[in-house]
Backbone bond lengths (Angstrom), bond angles and torsions (degrees), N, CA, C in turn:
res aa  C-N    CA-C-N  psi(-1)  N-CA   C-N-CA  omega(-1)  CA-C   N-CA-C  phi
1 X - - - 1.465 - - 1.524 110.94 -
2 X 1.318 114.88 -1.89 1.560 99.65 -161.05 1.349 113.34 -104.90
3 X 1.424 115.22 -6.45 1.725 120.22 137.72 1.755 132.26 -100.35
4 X 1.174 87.23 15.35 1.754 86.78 168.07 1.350 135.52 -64.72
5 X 1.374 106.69 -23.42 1.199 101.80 -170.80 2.195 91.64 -77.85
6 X 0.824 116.19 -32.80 1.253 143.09 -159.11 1.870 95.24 -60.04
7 X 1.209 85.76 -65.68 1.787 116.61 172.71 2.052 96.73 -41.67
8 X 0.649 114.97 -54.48 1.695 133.63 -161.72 1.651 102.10 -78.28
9 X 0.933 102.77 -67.88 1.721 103.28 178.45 1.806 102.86 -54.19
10 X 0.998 111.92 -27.92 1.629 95.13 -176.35 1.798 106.54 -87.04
11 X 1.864 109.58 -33.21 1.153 91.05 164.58 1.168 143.55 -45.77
12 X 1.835 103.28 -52.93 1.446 130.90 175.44 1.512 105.36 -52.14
13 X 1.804 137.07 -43.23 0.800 113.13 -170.78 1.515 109.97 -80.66
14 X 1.160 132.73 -19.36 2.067 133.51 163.60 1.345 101.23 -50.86
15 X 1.399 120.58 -42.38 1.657 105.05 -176.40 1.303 137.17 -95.24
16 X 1.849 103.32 1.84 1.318 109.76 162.05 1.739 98.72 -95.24
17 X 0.753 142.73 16.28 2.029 150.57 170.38 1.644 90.14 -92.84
18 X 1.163 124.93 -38.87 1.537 125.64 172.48 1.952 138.36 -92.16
19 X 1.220 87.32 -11.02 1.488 98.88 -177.19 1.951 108.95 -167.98
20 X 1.043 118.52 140.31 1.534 111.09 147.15 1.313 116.60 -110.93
21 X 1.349 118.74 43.74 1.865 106.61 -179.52 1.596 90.99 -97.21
22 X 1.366 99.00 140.53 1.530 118.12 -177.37 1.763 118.03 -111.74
23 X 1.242 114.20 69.93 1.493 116.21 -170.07 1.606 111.00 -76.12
24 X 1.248 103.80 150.24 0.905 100.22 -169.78 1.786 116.69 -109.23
25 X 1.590 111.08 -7.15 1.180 143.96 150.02 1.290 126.19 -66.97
26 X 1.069 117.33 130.96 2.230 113.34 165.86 1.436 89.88 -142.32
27 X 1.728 101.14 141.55 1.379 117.40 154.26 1.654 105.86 -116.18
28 X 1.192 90.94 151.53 1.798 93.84 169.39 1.788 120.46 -136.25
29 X 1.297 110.35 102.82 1.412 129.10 179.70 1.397 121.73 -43.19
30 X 1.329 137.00 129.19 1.077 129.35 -166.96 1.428 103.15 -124.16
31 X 1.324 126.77 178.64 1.488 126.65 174.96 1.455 127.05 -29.32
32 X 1.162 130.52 114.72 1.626 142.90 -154.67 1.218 124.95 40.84
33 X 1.146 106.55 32.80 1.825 126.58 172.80 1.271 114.21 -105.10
34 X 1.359 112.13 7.77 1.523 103.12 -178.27 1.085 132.67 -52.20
35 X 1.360 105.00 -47.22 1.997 127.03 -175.80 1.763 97.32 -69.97
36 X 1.114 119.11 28.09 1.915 98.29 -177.15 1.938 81.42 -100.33
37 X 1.414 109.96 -6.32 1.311 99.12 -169.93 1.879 114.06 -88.65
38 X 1.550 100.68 5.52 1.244 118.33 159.77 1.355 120.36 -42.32
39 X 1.253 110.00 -53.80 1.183 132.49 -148.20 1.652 117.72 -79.75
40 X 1.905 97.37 -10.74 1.557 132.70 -167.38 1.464 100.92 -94.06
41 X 1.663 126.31 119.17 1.090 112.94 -177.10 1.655 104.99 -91.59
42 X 1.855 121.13 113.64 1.317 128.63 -167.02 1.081 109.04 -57.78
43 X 1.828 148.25 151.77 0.726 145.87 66.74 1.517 151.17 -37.45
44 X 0.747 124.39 3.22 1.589 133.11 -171.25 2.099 119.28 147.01
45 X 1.274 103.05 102.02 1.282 133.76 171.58 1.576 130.00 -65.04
46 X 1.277 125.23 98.32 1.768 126.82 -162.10 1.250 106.99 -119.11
47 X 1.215 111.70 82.38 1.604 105.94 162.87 1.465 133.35 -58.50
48 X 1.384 126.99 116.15 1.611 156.41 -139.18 1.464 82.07 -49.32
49 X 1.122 104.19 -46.08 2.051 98.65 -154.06 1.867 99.31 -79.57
50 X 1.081 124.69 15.59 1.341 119.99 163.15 1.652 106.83 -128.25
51 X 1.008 116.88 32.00 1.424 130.90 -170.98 2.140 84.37 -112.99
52 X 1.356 123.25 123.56 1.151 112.79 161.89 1.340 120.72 -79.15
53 X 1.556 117.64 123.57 1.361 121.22 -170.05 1.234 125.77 94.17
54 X 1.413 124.73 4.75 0.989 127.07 -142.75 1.758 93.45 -121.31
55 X 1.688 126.11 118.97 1.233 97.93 -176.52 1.758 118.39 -103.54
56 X 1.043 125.24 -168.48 1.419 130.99 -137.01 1.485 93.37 -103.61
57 X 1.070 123.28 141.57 1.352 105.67 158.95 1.904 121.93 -93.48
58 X 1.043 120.06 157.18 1.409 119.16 -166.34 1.566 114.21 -120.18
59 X 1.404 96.80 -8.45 1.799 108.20 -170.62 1.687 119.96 -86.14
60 X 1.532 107.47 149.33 1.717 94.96 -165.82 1.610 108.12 -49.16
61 X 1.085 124.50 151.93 1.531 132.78 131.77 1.771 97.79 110.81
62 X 1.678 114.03 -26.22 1.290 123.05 -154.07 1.618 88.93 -101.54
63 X 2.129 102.41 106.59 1.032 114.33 -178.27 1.929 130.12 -79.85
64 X 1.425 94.86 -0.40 1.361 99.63 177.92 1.679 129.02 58.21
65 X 1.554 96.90 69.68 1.671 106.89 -164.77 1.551 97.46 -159.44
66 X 1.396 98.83 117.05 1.400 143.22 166.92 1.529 103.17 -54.00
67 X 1.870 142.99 89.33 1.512 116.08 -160.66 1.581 75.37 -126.40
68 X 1.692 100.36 155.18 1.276 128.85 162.19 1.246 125.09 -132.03
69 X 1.610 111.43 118.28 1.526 106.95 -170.86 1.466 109.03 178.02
70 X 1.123 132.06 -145.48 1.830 127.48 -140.60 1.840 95.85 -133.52
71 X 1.352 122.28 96.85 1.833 112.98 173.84 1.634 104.31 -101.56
72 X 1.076 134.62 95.98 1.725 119.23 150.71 1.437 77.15 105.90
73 X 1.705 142.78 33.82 1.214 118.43 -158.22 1.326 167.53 97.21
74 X 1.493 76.79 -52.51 1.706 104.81 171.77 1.519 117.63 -98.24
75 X 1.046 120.13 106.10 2.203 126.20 152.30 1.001 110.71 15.42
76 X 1.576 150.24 113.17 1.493 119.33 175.11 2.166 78.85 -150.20
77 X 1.445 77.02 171.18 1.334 103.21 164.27 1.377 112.81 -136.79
78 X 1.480 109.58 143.97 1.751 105.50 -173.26 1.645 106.79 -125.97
79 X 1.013 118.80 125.83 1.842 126.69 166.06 1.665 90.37 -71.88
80 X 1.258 98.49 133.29 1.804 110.62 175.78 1.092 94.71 -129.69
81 X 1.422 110.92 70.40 1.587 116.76 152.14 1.724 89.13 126.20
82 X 1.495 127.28 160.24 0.957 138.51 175.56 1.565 115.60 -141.14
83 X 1.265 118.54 177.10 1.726 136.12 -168.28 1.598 99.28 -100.78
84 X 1.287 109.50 135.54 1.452 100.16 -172.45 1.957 95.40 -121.20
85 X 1.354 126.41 146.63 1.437 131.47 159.68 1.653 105.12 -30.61
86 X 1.302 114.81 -52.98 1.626 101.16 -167.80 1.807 110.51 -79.90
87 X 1.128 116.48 11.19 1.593 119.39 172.92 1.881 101.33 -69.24
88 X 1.287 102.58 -27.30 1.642 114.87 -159.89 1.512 112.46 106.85
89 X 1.093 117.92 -0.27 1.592 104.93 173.96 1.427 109.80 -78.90
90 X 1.636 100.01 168.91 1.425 124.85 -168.50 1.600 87.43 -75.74
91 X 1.733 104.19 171.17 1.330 116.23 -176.64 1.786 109.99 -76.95
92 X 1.598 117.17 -23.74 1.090 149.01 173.35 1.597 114.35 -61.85
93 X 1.373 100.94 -42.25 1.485 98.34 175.41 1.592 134.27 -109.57
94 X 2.041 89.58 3.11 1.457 87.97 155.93 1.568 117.48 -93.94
95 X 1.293 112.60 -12.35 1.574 116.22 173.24 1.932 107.55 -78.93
96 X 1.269 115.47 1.25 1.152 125.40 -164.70 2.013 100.56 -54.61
97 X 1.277 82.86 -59.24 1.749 85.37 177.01 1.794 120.68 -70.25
98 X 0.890 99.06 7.67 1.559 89.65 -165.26 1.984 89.65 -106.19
99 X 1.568 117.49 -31.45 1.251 128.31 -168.28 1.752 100.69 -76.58
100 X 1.836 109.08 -26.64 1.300 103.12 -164.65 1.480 94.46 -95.46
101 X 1.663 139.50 -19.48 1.503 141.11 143.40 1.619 98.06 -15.25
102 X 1.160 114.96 -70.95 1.549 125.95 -158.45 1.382 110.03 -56.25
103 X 1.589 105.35 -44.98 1.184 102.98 -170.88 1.879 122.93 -93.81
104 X 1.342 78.37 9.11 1.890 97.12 165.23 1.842 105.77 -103.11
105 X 1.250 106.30 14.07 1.772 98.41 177.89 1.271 101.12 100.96
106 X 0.978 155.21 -60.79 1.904 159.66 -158.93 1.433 81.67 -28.84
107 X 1.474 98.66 143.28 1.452 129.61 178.79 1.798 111.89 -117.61
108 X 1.553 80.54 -52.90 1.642 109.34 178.96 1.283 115.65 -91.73
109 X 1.231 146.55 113.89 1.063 166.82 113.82 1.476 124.49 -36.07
110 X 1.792 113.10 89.83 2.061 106.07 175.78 1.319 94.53 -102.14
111 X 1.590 118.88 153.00 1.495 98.79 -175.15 1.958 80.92 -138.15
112 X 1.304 107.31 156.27 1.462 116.78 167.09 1.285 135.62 -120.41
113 X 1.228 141.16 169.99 1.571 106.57 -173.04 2.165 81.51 -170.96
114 X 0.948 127.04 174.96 1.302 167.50 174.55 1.500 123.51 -120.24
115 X 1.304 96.23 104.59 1.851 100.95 -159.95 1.671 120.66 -104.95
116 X 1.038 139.18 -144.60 1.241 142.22 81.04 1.317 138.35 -138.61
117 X 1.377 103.74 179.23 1.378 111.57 -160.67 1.519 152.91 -73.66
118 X 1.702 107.33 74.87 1.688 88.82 -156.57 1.359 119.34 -71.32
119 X 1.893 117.83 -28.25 1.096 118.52 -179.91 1.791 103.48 -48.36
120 X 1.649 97.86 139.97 1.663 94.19 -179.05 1.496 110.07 -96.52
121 X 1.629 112.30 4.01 1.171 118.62 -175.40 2.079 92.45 -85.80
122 X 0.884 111.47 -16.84 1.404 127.37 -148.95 1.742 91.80 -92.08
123 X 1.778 119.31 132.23 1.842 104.95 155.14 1.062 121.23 -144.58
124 X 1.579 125.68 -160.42 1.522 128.12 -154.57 1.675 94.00 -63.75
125 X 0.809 109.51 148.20 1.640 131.29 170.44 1.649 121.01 66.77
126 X 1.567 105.34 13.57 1.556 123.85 156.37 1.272 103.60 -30.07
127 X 1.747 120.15 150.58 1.330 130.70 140.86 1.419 94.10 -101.30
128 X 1.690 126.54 133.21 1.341 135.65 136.86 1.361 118.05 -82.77
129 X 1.332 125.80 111.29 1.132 132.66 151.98 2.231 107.12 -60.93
130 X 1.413 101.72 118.09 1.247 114.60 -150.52 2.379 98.87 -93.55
131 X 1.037 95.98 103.61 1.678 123.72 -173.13 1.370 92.40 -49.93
132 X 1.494 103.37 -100.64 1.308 133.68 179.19 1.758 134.74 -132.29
133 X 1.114 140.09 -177.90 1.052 119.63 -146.81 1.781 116.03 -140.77
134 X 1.179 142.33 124.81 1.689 127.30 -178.31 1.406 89.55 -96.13
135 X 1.519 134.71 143.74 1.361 146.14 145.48 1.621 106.37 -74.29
136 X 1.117 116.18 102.21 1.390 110.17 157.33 1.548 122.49 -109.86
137 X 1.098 122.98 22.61 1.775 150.21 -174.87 1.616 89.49 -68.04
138 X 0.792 117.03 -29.27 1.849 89.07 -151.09 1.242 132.18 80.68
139 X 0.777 127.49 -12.96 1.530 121.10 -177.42 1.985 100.15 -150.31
140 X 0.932 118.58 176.62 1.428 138.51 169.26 1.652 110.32 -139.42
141 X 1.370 98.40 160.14 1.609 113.13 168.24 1.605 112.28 -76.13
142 X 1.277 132.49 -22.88 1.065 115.52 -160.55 1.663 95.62 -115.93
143 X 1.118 120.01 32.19 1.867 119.81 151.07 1.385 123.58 -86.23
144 X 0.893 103.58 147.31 1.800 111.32 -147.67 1.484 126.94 112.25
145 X 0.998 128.07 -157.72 1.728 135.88 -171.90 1.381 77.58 -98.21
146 X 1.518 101.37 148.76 1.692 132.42 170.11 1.521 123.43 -99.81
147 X 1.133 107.40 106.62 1.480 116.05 -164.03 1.870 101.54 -67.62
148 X 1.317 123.58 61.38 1.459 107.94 -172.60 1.296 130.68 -12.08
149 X 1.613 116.63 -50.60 1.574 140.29 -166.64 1.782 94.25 -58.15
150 X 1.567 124.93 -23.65 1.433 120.45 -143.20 1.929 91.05 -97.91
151 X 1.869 106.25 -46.59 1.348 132.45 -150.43 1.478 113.58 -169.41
152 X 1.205 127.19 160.29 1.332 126.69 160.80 1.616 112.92 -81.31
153 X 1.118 96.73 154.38 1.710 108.63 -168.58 1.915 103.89 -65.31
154 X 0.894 104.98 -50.35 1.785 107.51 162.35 1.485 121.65 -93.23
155 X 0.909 122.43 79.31 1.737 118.08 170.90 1.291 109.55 -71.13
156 X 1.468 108.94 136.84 1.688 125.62 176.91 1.825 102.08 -63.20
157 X 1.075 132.36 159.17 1.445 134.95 -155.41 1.712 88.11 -164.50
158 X 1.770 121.58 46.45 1.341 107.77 160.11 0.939 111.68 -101.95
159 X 1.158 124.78 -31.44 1.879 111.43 -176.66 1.765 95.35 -122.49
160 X 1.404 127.08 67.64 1.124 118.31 160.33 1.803 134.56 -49.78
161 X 1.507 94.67 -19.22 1.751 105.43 177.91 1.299 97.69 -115.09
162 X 1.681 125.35 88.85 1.111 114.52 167.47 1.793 132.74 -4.62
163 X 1.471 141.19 104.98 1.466 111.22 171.82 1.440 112.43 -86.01
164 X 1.819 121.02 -1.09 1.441 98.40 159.10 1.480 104.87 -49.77
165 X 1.411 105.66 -76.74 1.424 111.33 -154.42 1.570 126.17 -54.06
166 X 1.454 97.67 -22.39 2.061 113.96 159.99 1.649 103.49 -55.08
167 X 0.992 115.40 -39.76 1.870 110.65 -152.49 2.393 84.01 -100.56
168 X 1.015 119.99 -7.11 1.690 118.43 150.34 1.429 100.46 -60.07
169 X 1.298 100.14 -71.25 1.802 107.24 -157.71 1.129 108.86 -55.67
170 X 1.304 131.51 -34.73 1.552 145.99 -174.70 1.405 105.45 -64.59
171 X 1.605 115.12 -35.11 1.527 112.27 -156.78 1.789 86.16 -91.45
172 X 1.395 118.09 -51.77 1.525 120.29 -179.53 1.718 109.66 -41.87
173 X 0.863 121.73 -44.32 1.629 140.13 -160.45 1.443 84.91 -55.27
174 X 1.305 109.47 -85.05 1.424 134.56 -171.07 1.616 117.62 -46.37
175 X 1.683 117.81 -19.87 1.200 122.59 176.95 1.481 101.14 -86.82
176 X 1.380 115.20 -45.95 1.698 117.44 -176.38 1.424 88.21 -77.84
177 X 0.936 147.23 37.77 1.905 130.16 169.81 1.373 99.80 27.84
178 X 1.522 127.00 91.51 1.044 140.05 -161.70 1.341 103.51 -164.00
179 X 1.890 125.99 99.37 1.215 128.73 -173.10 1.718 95.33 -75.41
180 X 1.644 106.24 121.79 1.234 128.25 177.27 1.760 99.46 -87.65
181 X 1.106 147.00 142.79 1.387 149.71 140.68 1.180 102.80 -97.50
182 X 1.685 122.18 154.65 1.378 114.51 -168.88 1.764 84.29 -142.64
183 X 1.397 111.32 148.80 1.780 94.88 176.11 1.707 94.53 171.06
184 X 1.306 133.84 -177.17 1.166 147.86 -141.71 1.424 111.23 -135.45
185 X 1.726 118.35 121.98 1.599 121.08 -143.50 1.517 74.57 -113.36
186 X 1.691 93.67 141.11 1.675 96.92 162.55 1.543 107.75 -115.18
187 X 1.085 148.46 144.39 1.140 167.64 -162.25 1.217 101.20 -100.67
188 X 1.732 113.55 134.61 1.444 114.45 162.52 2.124 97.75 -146.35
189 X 1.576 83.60 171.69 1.487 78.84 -169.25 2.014 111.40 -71.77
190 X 1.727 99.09 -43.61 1.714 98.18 -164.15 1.181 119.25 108.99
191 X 0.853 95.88 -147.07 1.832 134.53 -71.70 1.696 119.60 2.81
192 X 1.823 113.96 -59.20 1.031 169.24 -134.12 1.993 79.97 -79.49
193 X 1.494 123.84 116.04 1.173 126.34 173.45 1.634 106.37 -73.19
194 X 1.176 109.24 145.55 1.950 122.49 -176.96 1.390 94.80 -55.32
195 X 1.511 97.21 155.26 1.495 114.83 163.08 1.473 120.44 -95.84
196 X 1.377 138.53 171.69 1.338 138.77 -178.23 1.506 118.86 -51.06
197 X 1.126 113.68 -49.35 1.851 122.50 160.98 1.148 115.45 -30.16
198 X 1.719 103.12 -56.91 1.531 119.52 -160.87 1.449 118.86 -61.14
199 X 1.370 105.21 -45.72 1.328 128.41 -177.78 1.417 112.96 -68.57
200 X 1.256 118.39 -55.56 1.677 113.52 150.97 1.334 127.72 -20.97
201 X 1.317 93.58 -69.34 1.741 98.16 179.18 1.520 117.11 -68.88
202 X 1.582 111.84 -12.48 2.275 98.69 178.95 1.432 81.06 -85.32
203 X 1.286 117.67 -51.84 1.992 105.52 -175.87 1.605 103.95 -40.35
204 X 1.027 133.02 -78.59 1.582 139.73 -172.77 1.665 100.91 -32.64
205 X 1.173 109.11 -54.77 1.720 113.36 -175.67 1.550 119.64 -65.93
206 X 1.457 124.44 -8.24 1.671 129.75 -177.83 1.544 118.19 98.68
207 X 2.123 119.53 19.99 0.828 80.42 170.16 1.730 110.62 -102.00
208 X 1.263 106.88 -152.51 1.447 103.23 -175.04 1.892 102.03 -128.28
209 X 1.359 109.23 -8.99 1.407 121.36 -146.03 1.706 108.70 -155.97
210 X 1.313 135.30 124.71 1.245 109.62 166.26 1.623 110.99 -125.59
211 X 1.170 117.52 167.31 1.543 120.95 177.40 1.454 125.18 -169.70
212 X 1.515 130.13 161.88 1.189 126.87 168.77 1.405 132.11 -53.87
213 X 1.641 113.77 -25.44 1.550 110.09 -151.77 1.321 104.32 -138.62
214 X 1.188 129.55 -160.66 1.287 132.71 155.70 1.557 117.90 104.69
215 X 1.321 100.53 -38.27 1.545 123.57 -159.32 1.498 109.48 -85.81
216 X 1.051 105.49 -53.23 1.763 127.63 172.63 1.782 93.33 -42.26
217 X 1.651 104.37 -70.58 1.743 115.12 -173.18 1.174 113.45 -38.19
218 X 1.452 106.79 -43.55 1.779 109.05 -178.50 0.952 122.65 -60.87
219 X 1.510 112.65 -49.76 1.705 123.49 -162.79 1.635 95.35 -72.63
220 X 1.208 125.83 -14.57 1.371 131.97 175.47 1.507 127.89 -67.39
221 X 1.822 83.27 -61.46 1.823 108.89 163.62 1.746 104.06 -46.59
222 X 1.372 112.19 -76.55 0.990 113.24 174.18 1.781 136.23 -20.48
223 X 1.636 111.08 -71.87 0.732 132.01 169.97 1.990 118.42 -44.35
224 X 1.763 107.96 -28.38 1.659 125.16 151.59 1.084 145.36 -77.34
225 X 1.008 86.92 -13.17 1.752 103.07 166.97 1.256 110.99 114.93
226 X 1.727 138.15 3.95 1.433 140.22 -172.07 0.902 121.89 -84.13
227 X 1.369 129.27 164.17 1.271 151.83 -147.68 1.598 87.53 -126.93
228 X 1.882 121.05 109.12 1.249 120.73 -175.37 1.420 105.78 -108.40
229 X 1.415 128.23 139.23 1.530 143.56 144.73 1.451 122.39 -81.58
230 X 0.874 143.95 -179.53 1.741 140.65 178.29 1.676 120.23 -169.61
231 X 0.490 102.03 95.47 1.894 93.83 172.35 1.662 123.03 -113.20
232 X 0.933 94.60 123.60 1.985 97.67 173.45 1.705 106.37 -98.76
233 X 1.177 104.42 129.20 1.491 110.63 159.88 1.472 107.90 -96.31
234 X 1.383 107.28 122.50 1.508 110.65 179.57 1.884 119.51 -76.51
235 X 1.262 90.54 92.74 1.948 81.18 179.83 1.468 113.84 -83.11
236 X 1.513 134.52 -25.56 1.806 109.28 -175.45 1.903 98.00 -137.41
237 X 0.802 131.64 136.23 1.606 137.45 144.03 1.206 146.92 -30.12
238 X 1.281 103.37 59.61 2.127 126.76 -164.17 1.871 91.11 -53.49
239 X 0.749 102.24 40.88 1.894 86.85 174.84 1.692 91.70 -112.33
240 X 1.743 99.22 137.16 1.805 113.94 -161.30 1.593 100.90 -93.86
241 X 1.098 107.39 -34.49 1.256 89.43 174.39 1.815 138.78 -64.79
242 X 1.527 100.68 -10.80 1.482 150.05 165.47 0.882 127.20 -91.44
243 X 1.620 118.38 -0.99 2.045 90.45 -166.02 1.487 101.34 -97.99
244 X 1.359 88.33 -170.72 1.435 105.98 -159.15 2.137 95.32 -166.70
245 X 1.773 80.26 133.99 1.926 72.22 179.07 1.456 112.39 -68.18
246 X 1.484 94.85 166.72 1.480 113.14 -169.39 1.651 107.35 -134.76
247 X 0.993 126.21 138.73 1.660 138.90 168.58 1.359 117.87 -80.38
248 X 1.323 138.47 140.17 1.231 127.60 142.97 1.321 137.48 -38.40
249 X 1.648 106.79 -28.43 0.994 77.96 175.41 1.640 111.32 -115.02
250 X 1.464 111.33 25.33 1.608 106.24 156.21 1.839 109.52 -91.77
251 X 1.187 113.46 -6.13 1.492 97.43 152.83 1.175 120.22 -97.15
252 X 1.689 143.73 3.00 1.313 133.02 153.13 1.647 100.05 -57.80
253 X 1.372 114.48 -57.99 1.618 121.81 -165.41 1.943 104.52 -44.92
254 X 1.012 94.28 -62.63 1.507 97.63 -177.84 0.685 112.41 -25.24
255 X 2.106 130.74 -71.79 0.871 170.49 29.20 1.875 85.01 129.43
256 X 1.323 117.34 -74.56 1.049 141.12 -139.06 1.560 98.34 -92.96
257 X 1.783 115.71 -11.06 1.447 103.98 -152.65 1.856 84.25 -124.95
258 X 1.133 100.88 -0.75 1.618 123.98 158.05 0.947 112.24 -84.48
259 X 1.439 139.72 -43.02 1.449 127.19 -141.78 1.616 94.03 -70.31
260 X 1.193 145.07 -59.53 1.732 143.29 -149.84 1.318 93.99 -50.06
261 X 1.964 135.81 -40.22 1.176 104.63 -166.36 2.046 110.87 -82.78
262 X 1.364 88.46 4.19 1.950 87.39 -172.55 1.233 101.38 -80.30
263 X 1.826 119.09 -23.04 1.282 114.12 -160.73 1.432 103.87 -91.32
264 X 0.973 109.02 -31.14 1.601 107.48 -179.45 1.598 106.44 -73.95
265 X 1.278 138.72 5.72 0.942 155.08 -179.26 1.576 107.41 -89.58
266 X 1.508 105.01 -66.29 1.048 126.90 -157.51 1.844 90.12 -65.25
267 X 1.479 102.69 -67.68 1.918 107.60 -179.99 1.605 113.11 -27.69
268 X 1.504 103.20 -44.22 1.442 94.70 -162.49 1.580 102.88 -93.02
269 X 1.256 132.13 4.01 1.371 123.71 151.55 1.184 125.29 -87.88
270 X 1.389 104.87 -23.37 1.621 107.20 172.72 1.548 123.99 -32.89
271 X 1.230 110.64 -63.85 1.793 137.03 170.51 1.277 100.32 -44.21
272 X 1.233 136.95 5.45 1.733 115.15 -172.05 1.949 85.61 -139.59
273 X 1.217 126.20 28.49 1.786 135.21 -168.33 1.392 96.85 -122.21
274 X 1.299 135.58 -20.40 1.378 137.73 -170.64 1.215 101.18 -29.76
């Protein structure tokens, strides 16, 4: 932390040399969510690896592009694809994009992710509207010295998922006839999918959902002052008494054959983020 702020101003100054649109929105795409950024009318396209500081992403499907442009109306900027803990990056540099959101103006923070499913009430191609959250990562972004200027050194962590902005998504869901699930993501580091034990025990512990990412971004968002959204698309069925292996890339597919109902989700909350 103790050159970040440092780190950030040089980003910020490459991306005002490339754009002055000032959104006040960010979404960030997660595994087979890429194409929701279809739906974003572009103005100007930044690929991560000419972003200074900015690291790469390495994971299938997540194309690594900085976009600026117009969704449902509203200003936004979109992460098309993100850095995950199990690439090998620091906890610092997968929150890297979510800190440089902030420091481009973003208020709002929607974040997306590719899950699966422990609730057994819960199945393949679920939207979870995302509650609250267990860290089981190991690590956090905010260990180390506390950059005051960035966050306070303890941020409160009670309503990390906005319920204004939950009880939007809830009302949109229900207008598009769109079964919303709502439930609690536990975080793990990866790559490597849980075993039958494992999955037992995040069910036993409260979550409803598990995944690589998301969690780190929040406690980040959070910790900046944002206003967070969350959604999991449920791609495979963690129930042990049931499982059955799964591929990466039949959870991109899922992923992907889900995405239209997240986006129509996402559009029609957009308009209420101004």
């Amino acid at each position: 932390m103790n050159n970040l702020r440092q780190m950030l101003e040089e980003s910020i100054a490459y991306l005002r040399q490339q754009t002055q649109w000032e959104p006040h929105v960010a979404v960030v795409l997660g595994s087979g969510l890429q194409r929701l950024a279809d739906a974003c009318e572009h103005e100007h396209a930044i690929p991560y690896h000419e972003i200074p500081h900015m690291p790469r992403s390495t994971a299938p499907s997540h194309r690594g592009l900085l976009l600026f442009g117009t969704w449902s109306g509203v200003p936004v900027v979109i992460m098309q694809g993100r850095v995950h803990y199990y690439e090998g990056y620091s906890m610092q540099q997968v929150t890297y994009g979510v800190r440089l959101l902030r420091a481009l103006g973003v208020q709002t923070l929607v974040l997306t992710n590719a899950a699966g499913a422990l609730n057994p009430l819960f199945r393949r191609g679920d939207v979870m509207l995302i509650a609250d959250h267990i860290n089981l990562m190991g690590d956090s972004p905010l260990i180390g010295p506390n950059d005051d200027t960035l966050g306070p050194r303890f941020p409160d962590m009670s309503d990390p998922y906005s319920e204004r902005l939950r009880a939007i998504a809830r009302t949109v869901a229900l207008e598009n006839r769109i079964l919303l699930r709502e439930g609690v993501l536990v975080a793990v580091h990866g790559p490597n999918l849980e075993t039958k034990a494992e999955y037992r025990f995040l069910r036993a512990i409260g979550a409803d959902a598990v995944g690589m990412s998301t969690v780190p971004e929040t406690i980040a968002a959070v910790h900046s002052g944002m206003q967070v959204l969350a959604f999991s698309i449920l791609t495979d069925e963690c129930f042990p008494d049931a499982l059955r292996a799964v591929t990466a890339e039949e959870i991109i597919a899922a992923a992907e054959e889900a995405a239209p109902k997240l986006e129509r989700i996402v559009s029609g909350v957009l308009p209420h983020l101004r």
